[in-house]
C-alpha positions as CSV (number, residue, x, y, z in Angstrom):
1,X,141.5,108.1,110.8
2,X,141.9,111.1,109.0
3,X,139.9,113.3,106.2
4,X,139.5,116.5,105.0
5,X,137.1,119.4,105.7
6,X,136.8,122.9,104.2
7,X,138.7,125.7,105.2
8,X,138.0,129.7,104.5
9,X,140.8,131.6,106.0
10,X,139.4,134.9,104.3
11,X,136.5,135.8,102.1
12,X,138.4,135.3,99.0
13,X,136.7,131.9,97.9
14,X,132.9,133.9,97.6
15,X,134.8,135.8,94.8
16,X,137.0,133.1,93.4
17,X,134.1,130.7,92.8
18,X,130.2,130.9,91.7
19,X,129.3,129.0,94.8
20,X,131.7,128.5,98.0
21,X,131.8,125.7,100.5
22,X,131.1,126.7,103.9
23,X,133.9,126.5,106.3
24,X,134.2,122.8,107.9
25,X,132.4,120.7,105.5
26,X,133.4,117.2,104.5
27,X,135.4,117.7,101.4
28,X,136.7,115.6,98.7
29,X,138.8,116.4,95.6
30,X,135.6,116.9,93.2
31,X,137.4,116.5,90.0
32,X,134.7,114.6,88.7
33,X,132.4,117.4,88.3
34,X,134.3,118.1,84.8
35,X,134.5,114.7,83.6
36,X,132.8,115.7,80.8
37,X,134.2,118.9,80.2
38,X,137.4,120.2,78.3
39,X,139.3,121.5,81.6
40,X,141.6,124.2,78.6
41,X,138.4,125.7,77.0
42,X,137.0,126.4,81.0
43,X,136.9,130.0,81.6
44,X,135.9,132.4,84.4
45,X,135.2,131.0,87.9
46,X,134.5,127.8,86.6
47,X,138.2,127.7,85.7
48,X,139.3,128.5,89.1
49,X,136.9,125.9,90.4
50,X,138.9,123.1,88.2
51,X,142.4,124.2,88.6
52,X,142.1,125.0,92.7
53,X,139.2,123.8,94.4
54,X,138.2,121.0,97.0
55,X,134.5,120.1,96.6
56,X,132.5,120.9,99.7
57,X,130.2,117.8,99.9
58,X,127.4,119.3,101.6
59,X,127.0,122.6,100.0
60,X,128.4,121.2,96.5
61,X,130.8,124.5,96.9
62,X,134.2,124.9,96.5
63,X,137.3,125.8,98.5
64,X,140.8,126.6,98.0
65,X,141.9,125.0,100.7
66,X,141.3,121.8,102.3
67,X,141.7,121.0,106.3
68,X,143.4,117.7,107.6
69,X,140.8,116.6,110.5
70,X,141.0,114.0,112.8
71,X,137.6,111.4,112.1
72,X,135.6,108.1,113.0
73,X,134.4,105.5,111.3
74,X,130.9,107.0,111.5
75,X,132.4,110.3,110.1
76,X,134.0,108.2,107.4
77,X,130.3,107.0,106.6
78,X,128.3,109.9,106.6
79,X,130.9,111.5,104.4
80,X,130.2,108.4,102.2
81,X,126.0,108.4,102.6
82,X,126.1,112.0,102.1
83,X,128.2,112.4,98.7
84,X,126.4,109.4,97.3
85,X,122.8,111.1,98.0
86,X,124.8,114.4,96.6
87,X,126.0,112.5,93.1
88,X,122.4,111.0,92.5
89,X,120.3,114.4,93.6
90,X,123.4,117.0,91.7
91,X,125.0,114.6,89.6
92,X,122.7,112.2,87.8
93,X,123.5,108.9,89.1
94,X,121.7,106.4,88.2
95,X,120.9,105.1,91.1
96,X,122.3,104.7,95.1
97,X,124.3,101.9,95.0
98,X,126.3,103.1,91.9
99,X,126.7,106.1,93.7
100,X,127.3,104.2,96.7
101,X,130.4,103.2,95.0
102,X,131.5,105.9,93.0
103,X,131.5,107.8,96.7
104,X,133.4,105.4,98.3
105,X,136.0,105.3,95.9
106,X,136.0,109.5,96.3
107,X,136.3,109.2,99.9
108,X,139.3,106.9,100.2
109,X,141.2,108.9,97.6
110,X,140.4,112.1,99.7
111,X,141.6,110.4,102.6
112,X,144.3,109.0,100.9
113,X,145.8,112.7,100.6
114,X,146.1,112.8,104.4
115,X,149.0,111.5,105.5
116,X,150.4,114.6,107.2
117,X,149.6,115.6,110.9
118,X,146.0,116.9,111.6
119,X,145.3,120.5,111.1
120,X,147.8,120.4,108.0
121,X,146.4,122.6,104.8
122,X,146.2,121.0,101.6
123,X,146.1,122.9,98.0
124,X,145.4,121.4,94.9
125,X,146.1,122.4,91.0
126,X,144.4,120.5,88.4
127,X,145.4,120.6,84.8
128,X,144.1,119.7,81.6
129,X,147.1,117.1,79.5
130,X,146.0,114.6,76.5
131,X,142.9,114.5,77.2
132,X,143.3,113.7,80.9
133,X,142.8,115.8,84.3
134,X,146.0,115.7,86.2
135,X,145.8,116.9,89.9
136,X,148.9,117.6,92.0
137,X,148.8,118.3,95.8
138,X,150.7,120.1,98.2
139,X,150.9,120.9,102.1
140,X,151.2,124.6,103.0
141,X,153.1,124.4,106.1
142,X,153.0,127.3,108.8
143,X,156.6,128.7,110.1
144,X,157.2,127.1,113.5
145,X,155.3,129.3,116.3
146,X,152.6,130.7,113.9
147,X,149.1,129.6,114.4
148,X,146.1,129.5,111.2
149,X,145.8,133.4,110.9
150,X,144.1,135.6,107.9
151,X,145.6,134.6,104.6
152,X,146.4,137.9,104.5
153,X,147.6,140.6,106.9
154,X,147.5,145.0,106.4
155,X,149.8,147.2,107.7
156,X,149.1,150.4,108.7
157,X,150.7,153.4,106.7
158,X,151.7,156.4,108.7
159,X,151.4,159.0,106.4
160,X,148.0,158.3,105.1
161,X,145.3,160.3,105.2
162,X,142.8,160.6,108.2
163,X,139.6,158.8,107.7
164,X,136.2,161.1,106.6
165,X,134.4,160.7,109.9
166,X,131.3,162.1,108.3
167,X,131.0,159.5,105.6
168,X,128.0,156.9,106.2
169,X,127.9,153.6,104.1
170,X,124.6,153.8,104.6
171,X,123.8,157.0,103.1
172,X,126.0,156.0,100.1
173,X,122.6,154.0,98.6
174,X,120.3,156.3,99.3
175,X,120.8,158.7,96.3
176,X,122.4,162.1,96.3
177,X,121.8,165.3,98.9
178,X,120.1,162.6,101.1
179,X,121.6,161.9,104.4
């Protein structure tokens, strides 16, 4: 059995999103959190969270990507206990066994997106059409040789200035003429 867990592979989701999931939480698509919103009048991070975020269960964060991760049954139902306590504490429901359900039905569409080999990444994009919320999903594949790295890499330039030794971040805070 597969499902999928968070994945941060830089810092960018803590400015993408008003709250990010912690790397290698359960995770599940989480378009129901704007069922009753208009996903084309969204704006701001709230946006981003519709159009391109997996739903941490556990921190009720979001995440750009989404980890394919081998599980057990018992992973499988904690996932389930876990997002049902989530929907009745965060989401109103009216009580645990309609959550119960609602949860199950979220868990085997999340693992219904993993059909690809463990350790696969997953990216969604969620629109807004007739009144509807269409989601799409794709698997980032890595070139053949090249492990999970930083989403992004720096190169060094070689005709940059040297560094200022002298400044201190900490004295930055402190006001000025005070070191």
């Amino acid at each position: 059995m597969k499902l999928l867990r968070t994945i941060a592979l830089d810092p960018s989701d803590t400015f993408v999103f008003d709250v990010a999931a912690e790397p290698g939480e359960w995770a599940v698509s989480g378009a129901f959190r704007f069922w009753d919103r208009d996903g084309t009048k969204l704006e701001g991070k709230e946006r981003a969270a519709f159009r391109g975020g997996f739903l941490g269960v556990q921190s009720w964060g979001w995440s750009t990507l989404a980890q394919i991760v081998p599980a057990t049954a018992a992973d499988y139902q904690e996932l389930v206990d876990l997002l049902a306590r989530q929907l009745v504490d965060r989401f109103g429901a009216p009580d645990i066994a309609a959550a119960r359900l609602a949860a199950e039905e979220e868990v085997a569409f999340a693992q219904s997106l993993c059909t690809h080999p463990v350790s696969s990444l997953i990216a969604v994009h969620r629109v807004a059409q007739d009144g509807e919320v269409r989601e799409s999903f794709r698997r980032l594949q890595l070139r053949e040789g090249q492990g999970h790295g930083k989403a992004f890499s720096f190169m060094e330039v070689a005709d940059d200035t040297a560094p200022d030794d002298s400044l201190k971040l900490v004295d930055l805070g402190r006001g000025p003429g005070v070191r």
